[in-house]
C-alpha positions in Angstrom: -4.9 -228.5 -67.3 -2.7 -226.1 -68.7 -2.6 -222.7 -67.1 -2.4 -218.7 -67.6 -0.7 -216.8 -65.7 -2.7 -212.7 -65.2 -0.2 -210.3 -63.6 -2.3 -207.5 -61.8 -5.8 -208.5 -62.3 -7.6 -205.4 -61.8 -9.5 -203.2 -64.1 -10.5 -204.3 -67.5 -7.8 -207.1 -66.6 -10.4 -209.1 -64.5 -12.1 -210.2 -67.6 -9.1 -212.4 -68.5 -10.0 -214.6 -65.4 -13.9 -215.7 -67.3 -11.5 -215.8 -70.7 -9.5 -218.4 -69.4 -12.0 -220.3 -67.9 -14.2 -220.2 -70.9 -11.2 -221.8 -72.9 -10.7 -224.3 -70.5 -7.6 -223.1 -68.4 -6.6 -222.9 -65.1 -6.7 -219.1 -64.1 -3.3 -217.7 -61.4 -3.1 -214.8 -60.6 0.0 -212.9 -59.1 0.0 -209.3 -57.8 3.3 -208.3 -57.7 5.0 -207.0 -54.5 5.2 -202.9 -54.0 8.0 -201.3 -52.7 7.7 -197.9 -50.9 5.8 -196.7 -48.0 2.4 -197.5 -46.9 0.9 -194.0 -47.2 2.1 -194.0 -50.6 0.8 -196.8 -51.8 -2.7 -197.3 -49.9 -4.4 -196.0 -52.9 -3.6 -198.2 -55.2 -3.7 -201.2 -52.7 -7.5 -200.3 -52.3 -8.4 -200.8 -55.9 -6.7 -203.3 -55.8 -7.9 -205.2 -52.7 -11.4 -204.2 -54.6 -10.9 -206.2 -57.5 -9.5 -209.3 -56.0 -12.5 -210.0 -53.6 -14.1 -210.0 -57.3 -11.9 -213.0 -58.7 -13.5 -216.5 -58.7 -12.9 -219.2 -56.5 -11.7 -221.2 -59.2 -8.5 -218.7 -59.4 -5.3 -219.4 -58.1 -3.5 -216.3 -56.2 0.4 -217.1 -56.1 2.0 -215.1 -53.7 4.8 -212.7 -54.6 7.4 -211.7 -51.8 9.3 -209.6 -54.3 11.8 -212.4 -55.1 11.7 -213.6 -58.7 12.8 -216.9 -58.0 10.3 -217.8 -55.4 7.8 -216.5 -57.6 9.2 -218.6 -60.3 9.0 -221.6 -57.8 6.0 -221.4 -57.0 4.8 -221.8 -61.2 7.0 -224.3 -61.6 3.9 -227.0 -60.7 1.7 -226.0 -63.7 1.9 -226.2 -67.4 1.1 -222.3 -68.3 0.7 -221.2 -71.8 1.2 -217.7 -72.1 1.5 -214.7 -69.5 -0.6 -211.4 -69.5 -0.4 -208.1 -68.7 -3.5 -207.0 -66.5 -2.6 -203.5 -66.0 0.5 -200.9 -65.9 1.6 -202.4 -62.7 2.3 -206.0 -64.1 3.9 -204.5 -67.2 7.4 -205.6 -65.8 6.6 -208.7 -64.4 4.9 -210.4 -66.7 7.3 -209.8 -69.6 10.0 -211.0 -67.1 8.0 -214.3 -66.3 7.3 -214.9 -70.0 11.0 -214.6 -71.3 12.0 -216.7 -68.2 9.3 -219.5 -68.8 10.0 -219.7 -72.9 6.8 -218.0 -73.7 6.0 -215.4 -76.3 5.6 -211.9 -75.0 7.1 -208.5 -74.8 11.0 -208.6 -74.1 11.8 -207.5 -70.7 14.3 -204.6 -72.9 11.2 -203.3 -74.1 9.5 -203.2 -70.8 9.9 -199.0 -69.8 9.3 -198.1 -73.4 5.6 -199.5 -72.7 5.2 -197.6 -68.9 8.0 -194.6 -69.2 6.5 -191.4 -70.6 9.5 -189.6 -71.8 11.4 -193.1 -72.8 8.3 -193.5 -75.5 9.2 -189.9 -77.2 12.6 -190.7 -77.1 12.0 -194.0 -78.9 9.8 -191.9 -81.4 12.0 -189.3 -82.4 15.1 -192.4 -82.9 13.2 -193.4 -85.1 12.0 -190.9 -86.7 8.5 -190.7 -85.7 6.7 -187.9 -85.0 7.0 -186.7 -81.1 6.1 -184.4 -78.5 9.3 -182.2 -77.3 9.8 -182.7 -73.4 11.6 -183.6 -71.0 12.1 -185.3 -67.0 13.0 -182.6 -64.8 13.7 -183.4 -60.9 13.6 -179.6 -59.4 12.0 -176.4 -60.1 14.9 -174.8 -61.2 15.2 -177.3 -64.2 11.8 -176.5 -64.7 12.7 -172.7 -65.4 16.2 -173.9 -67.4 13.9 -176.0 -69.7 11.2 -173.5 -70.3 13.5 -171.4 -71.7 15.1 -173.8 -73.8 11.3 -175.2 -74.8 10.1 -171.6 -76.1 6.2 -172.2 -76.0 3.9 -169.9 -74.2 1.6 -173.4 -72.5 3.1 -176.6 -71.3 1.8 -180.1 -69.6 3.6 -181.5 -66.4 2.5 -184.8 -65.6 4.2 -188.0 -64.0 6.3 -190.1 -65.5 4.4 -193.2 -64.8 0.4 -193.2 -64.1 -2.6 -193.5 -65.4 -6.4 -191.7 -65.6 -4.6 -187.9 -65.6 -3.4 -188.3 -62.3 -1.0 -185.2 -61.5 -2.0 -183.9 -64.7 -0.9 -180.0 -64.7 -2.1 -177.6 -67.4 0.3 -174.6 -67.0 0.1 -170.9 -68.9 3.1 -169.1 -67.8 6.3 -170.0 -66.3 4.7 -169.6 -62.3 2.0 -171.8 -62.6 4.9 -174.4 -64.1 7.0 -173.8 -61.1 3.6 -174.3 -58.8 2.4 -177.5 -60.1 6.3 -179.1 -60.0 6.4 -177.9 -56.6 3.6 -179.6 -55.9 4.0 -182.7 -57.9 7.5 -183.7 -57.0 6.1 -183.5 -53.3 3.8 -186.6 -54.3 3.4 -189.8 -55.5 2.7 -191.1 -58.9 -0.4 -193.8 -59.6 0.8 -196.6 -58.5 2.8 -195.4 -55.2 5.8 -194.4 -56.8 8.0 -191.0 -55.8 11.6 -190.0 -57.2 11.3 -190.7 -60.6 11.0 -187.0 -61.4 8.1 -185.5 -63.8 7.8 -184.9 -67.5 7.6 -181.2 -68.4 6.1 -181.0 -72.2 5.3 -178.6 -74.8 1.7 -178.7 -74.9 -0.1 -179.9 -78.0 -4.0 -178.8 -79.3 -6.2 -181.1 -81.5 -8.4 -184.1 -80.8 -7.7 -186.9 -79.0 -8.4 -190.7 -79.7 -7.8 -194.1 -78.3 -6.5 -197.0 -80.6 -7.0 -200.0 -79.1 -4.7 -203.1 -80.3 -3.7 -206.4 -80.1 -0.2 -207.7 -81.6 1.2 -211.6 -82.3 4.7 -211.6 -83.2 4.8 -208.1 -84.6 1.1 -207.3 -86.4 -0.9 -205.7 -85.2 -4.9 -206.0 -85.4 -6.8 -202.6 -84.3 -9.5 -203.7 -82.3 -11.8 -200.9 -81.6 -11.3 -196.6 -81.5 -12.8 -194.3 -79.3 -12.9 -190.1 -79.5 -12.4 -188.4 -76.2 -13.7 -185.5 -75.2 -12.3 -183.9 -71.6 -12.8 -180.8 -69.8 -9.8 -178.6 -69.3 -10.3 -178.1 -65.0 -8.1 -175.2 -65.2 -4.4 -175.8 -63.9 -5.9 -178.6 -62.2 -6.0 -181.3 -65.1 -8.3 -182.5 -67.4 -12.2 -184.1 -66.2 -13.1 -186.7 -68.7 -16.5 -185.7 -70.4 -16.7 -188.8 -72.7 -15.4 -191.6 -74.7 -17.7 -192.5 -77.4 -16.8 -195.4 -80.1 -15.6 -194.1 -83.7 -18.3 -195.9 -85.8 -16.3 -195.3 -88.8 -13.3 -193.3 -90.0 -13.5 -190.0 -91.6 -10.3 -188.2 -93.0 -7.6 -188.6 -90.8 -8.0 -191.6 -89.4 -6.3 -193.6 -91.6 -2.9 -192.1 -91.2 -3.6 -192.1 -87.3 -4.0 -195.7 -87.1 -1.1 -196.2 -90.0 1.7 -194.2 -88.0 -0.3 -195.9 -84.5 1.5 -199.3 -86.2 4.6 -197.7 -86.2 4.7 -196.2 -83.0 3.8 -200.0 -81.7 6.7 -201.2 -83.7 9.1 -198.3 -82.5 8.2 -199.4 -78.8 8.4 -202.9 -79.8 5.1 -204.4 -78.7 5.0 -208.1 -80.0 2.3 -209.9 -78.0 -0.8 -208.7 -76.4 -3.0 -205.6 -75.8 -2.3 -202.2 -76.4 -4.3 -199.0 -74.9 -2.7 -196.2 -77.1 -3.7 -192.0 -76.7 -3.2 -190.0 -80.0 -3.7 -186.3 -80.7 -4.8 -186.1 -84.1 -3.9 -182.2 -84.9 -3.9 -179.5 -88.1 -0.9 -181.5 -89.1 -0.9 -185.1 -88.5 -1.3 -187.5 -85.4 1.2 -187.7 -82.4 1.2 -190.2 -79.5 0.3 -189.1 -75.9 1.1 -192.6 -74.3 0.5 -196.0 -74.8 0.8 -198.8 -72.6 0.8 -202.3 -72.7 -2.5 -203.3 -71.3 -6.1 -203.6 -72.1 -8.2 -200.5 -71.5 -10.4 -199.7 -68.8 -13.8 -198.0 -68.5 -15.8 -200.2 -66.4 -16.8 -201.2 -70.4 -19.1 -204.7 -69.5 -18.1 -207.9 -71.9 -21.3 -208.1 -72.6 -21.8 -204.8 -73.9 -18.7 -204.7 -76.1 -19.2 -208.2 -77.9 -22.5 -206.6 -79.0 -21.0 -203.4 -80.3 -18.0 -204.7 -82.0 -18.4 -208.6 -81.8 -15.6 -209.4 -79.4 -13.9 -207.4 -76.3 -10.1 -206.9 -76.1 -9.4 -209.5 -73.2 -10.6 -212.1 -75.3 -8.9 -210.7 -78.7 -5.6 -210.2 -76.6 -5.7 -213.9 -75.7 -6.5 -215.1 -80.0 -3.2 -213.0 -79.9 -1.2 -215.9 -78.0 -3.1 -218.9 -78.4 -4.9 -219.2 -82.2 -3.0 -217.6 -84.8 -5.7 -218.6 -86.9 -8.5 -216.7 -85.2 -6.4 -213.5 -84.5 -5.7 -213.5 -88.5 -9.2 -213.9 -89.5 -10.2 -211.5 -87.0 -7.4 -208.7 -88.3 -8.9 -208.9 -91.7 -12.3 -208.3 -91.5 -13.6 -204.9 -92.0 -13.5 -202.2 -89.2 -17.4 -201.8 -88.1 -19.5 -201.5 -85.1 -23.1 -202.9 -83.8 -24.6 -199.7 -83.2 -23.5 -196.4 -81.3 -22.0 -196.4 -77.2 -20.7 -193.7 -74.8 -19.2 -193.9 -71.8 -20.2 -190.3 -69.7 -18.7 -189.5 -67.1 -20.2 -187.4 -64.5 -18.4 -184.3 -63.5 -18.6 -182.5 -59.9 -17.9 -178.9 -60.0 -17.2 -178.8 -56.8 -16.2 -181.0 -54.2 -18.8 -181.5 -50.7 -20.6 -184.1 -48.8 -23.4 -185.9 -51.0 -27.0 -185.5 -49.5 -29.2 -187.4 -51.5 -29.4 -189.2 -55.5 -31.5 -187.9 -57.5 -29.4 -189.6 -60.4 -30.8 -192.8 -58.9 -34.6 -192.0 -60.7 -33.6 -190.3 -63.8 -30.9 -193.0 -65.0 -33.7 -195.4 -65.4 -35.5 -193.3 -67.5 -33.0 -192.2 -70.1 -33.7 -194.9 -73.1 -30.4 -195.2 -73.9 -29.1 -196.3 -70.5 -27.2 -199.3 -70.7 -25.2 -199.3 -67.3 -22.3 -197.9 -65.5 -21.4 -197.2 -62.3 -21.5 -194.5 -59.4 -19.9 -196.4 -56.8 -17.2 -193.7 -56.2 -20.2 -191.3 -55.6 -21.1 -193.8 -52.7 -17.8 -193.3 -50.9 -18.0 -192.4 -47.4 -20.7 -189.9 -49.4 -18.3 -187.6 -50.0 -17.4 -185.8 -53.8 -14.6 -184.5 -54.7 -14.0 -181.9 -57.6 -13.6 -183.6 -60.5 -10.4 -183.1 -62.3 -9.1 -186.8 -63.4 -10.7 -189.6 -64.4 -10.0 -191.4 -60.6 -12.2 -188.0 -58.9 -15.2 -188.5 -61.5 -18.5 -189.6 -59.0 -19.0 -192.5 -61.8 -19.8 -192.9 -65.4 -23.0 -194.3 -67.3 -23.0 -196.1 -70.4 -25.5 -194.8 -73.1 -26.1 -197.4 -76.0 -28.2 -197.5 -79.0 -28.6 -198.1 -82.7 -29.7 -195.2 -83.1 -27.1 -192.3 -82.6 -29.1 -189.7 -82.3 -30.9 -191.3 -79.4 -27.2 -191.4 -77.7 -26.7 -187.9 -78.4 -30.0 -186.6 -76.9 -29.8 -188.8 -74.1 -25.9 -186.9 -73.7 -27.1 -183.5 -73.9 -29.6 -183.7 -71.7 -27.3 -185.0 -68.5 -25.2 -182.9 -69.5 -27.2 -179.9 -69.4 -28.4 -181.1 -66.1 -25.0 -181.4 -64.6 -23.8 -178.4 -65.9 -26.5 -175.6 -65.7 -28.4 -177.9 -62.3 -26.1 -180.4 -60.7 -27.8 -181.2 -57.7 -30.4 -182.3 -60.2 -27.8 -185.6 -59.7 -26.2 -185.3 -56.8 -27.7 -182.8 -54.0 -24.8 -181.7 -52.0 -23.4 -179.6 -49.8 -26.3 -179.9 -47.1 -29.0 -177.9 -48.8 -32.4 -178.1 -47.9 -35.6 -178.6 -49.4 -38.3 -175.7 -47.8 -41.6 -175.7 -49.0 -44.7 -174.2 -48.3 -46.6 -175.8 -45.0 -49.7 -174.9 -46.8 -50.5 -176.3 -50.4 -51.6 -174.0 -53.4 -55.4 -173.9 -53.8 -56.0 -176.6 -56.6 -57.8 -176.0 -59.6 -61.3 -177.9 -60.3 -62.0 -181.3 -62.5 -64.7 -179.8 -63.8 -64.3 -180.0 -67.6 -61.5 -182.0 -67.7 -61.8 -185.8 -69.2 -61.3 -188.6 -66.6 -60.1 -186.8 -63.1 -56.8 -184.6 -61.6 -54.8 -186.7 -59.9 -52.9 -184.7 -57.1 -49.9 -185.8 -55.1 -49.5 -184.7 -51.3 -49.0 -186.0 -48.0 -52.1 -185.8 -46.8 -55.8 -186.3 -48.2 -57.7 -183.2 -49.1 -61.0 -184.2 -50.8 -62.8 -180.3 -49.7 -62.8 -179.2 -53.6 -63.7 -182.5 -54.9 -60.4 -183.6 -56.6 -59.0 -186.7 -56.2 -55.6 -186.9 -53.9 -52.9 -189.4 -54.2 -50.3 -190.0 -51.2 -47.0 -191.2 -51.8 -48.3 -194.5 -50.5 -50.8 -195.1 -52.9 -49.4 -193.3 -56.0 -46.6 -196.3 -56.5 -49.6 -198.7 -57.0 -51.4 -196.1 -58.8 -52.3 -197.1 -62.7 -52.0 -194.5 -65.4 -55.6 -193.8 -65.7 -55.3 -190.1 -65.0 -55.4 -187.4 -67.3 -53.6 -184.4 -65.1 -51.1 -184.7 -62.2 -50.1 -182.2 -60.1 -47.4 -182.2 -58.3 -47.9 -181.0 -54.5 -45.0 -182.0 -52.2 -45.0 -180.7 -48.6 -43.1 -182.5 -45.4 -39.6 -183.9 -45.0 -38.4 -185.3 -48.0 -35.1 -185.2 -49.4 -34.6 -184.2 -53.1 -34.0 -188.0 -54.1 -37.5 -188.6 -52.7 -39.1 -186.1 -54.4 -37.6 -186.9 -58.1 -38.7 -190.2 -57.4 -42.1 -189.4 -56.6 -42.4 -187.3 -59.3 -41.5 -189.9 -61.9 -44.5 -192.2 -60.1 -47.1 -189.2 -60.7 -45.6 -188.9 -64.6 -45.8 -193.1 -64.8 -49.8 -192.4 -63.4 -51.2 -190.1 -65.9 -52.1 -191.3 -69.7 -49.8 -190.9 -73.0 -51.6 -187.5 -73.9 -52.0 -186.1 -70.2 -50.9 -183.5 -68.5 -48.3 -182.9 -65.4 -48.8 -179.4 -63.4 -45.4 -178.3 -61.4 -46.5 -175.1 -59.8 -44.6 -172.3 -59.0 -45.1 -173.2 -55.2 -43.2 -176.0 -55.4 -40.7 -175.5 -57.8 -39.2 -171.8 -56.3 -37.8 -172.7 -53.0 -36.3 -176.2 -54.5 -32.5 -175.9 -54.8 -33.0 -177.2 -58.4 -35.1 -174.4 -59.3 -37.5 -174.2 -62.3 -34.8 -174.8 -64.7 -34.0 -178.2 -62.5 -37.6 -179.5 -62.9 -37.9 -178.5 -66.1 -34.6 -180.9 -67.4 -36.4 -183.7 -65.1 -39.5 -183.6 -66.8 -37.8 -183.9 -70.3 -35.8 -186.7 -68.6 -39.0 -188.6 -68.0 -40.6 -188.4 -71.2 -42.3 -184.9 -70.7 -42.9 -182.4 -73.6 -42.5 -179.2 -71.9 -45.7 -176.8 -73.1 -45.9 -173.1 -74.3 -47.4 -171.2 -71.6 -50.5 -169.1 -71.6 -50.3 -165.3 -71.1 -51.8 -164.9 -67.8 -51.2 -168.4 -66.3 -49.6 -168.3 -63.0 -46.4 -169.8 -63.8 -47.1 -173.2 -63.7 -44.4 -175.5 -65.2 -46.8 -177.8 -67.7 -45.9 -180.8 -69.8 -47.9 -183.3 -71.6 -46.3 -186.8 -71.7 -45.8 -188.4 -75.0 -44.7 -191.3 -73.8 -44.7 -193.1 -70.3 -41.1 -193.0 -68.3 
């Protein structure tokens, strides 16, 4: 059986492992050896200890002790066919492995071009590309020497090497420059890394993209583009809002993914993936980064072959082993199955996570197609979000119907924005309500019967009373809930039971929030109110007179 050989199989680069197996190859995997000190590097060692315990049993790990030629021992048993790139870190590697093995990849001369920051502009402007001015400065006083040379009133410091916004800086004047290299040369980069200095750029306004691409032998085949939309944390770095698919290209885009071919030739990719970040501005595109890998997102295979008809793990490997399918592929027309975003969820500030109310109103948005909040589960703390690595998690909203997406986006992010704990209760805050319920109004006139939710029975003014208990078996044969919550019950609990009383009253009926319950919540009337329209709720004019109720009719069950 002949083999392929993954390098740093974490990320979007775990779907090569099913790939390979699916084509019939022996999967090995190698995750190359890390100099530097523990503390350093423990990050990324936990992602990546995370993805191996996913690999397959049928996988191969070979060991690398940092020495090429025992790692090139240790192949030397098995026929491999090509070797990939899984993510940044195996950029280096696995172009040194192919050249050494006779296989077609990157050349190892090329290898920095695909991972160095400032080396990529330099390649641009040689050859006469469009670029961004900058430069890698190694103390605060070069910071100052090159501000002045630079001239611009905002500029971007960043690492030379990372990945997500990591160490991202956003700086206004020439102090908050100085402050975030102070700070930045103190750490390390992504992957572990210190010393290597930062980049110090002029700062450059439009909207950003992602051109994703595979190459064989020097063409290139766009695979799939994405629009970006992030929000600017202050000094702090960018939070990613978005990334939704570019169904199809508007003015523009053309000549971003015409001089995207020419920055891949500038860099000399030849073989393989490419993730590439462009700022499409008032006059023209420019490249942020691209690297040498596939792109990551926590994007299921699944979910992409149905949008687009392939994912780029599988494209990448057309790209080394059938010419015939990557050239078919490259010629067809440039659609997609349908509309997806990837959202991620933003904490505005950082505390210890309570309860998940997310948990309940995922489920009911129609478009929900997935994601993950892991990170949200960590030792049940948040942290502000200002990269894409301190985001709580991300959902995936799908549909054929764009619009759906789009309502589906404004309303969680409304919710996060204007009610977060509507997602994630934080911080320790408490739920108080009344130890005596509101008087109830009467059935009497009202088609089929109220259906009221409490923790206790109360039958003295002849409605009929639900507990918790009995509501999740409850049918929807009502044609009024109210919701009465009294006791210890976190928020979690109580967005949950709400959506059981919504799922128990009739298309048509009516759900009563009243102002009892909804005041002392943390969330607020504004809170419930987002829920409701979360579950399927028409919120309802109110009365002049009423007593504040919050009242909905559901059109359609949750």
């Amino acid at each position: 059986m002949k083999a392929i050989v993954i390098v740093e199989a974490i990320s979007t680069g775990l779907f090569y492992e099913q790939n390979i197996l699916d084509r019939g190859y022996q999967p090995l995997v190698i995750y190359p050896y890390i100099e530097g000190k523990e503390e350093d590097k423990a990050y990324y060692e936990n992602a990546r200890s995370a993805c191996r315990k996913q690999l397959s049993d049928r996988t191969i790990v070979i060991p690398d002790d940092g020495c090429f030629e025992h790692l090139l021992t240790a192949l030397k048993p098995y026929d491999i066919a090509c070797v990939l790139a899984g993510s940044e870190m195996g950029v280096v590697l696995a172009d040194r492995l192919a050249q050494a093995l006779s296989l077609p990849g990157n050349p190892p001369s090329s290898s920095q071009l695909h991972l160095n920051k400032d080396l990529m502009q330099e390649a641009l402007r040689s050859h006469g590309l469009r670029s961004i001015r900058g430069r890698v400065v190694h103390s605060v006083q070069e910071v100052r020497d090159y501000w002045k040379e630079l001239g611009v009133p905002h500029v971007v410091i960043k690492q030379v090497a990372g990945a997500a916004t990591m160490g991202l800086h956003f700086c206004n004047s020439l102090e908050e420059a100085e402050k975030a290299a102070e700070e930045e040369l103190q750490n390390s980069d992504y992957f572990g890394k210190r010393g290597d200095g930062l980049i110090m750029q002029e700062r450059i306004e439009g909207t950003e993209y992602i051109v994703n691409t595979v190459s064989r032998n020097g063409v290139h085949r766009v695979t799939d583009i994405w629009v970006y939309d992030k929000v600017r944390r202050g000094q702090s770095g960018n939070a990613y809002n978005y990334a939704r698919i570019l169904r199809r290209l508007e003015a523009g885009h053309a000549e971003m993914v015409e001089y995207a071919y020419r920055v891949l030739d500038a860099l000399d990719f030849r073989y393989g993936p490419s993730h590439g970040e462009y700022m499409l501005t008032e006059t023209g595109p420019v490249l942020i980064e691209v690297g040498a890998r596939p792109m990551g997102g926590h994007f299921m295979r699944s979910m992409l072959d149905r949008l687009l008809g392939h994912h780029l793990t599988d494209a990448s490997l057309d790209s080394y082993l059938d010419p015939d399918a990557f050239e078919r592929d490259r010629k067809k027309k440039y659609r997609t199955n349908g509309f997806l975003m990837n959202k991620f969820f933003i904490t505005p500030e950082g505390g210890a996570v309570d309860s998940y109310p997310v948990l309940t109103l995922l489920h009911s948005l129609k478009t929900y197609a997935g994601g993950s909040l892991s990170p949200a589960f960590a030792d049940f703390q948040l942290p502000k979000t200002v990269d894409l690595d301190s985001a709580p998690g991300n959902i995936l909203l799908y549909s054929e119907d764009e619009n759906e997406v789009w309502r589906d986006y404004q309303l969680i992010r409304t919710i996060e924005t204007r009610c977060f704990s509507a997602l994630f209760q934080m911080n320790g805050k408490m739920e108080h309500y009344p130890r005596s319920l509101p008087s109830v109004p009467s059935p009497a006139g009202r088609q089929g019967f109220i259906r009221i939710l409490a923790d206790e029975k109360n039958t003295s003014d002849g409605a009929q009373w639900h507990t918790p208990d009995e509501l999740s078996t409850a049918a929807a044969q009502a044609d009024t809930g109210i919701f009465l919550m009294q006791g210890k019950y976190s928020l979690e609990e109580r967005v949950s039971l709400l959506h059981s009383l919504i799922c128990s009253i009739r298309p048509g009926g009516c759900i009563e929030i009243p102002k009892e319950v909804y005041a002392p919540s943390s969330i607020g009337r504004t809170g419930f109110e987002l829920l409701l329209e979360a579950f399927g709720v028409t919120l309802e004019v109110p009365a002049c007179g009423t007593d504040e109720s919050i009242i909905g009719t559901i059109e359609e069950k949750a």
